[in-house]
N, C-alpha and C positions, 0 to 999 in steps of 0.2 A: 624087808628085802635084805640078804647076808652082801656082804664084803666084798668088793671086786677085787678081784684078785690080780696083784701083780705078776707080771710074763716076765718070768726070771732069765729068760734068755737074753730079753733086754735092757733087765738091769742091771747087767755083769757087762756090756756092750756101750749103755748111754749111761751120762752123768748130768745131773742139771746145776748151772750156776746161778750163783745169785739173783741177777738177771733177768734167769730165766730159758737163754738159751741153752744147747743139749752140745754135750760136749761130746765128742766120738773120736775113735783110735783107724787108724789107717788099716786094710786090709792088706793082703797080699804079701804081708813079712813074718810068715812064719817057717814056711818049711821050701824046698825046691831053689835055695840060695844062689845057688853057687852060678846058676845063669844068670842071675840078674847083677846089674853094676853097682858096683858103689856108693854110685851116686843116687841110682833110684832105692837102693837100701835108706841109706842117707834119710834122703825125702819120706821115707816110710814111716819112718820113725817120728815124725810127727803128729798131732791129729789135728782135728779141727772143727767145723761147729754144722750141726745138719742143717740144710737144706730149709727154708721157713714152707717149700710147698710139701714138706715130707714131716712138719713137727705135729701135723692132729691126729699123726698115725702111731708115733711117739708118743703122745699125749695117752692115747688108747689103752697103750700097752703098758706106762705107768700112773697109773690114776694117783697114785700117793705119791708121785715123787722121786722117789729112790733111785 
């Protein structure tokens, strides 16, 4: 059976910690700034951790890890 392949799109998007949970970057702050506030920039710049009903889909797309 060859290698499953990692979906690099999502390994440039998710991180996995120690743990185990998937670490993820907030959307929506990249371009088209200048209407949104401050404060919602602010908030953007955080990330935070996916979903547990959305991690076997993650799981999928990094079988190794990465």
């Amino acid at each position: 059976m060859p290698k499953m392949k990692t979906n690099r799109a999502a390994a440039k998007r998710f991180k996995f910690t120690a743990t185990g949970k998937v670490k993820r970057s907030s959307g929506f702050a990249n371009h088209i700034l200048t209407k949104k506030s401050m404060k919602r920039k602010r908030k953007l710049r955080g990330g935070g951790y996916v979903d547990a009903a959305d991690m076997r889909e993650i799981r999928n797309l990094l079988p190794n890890g990465n």
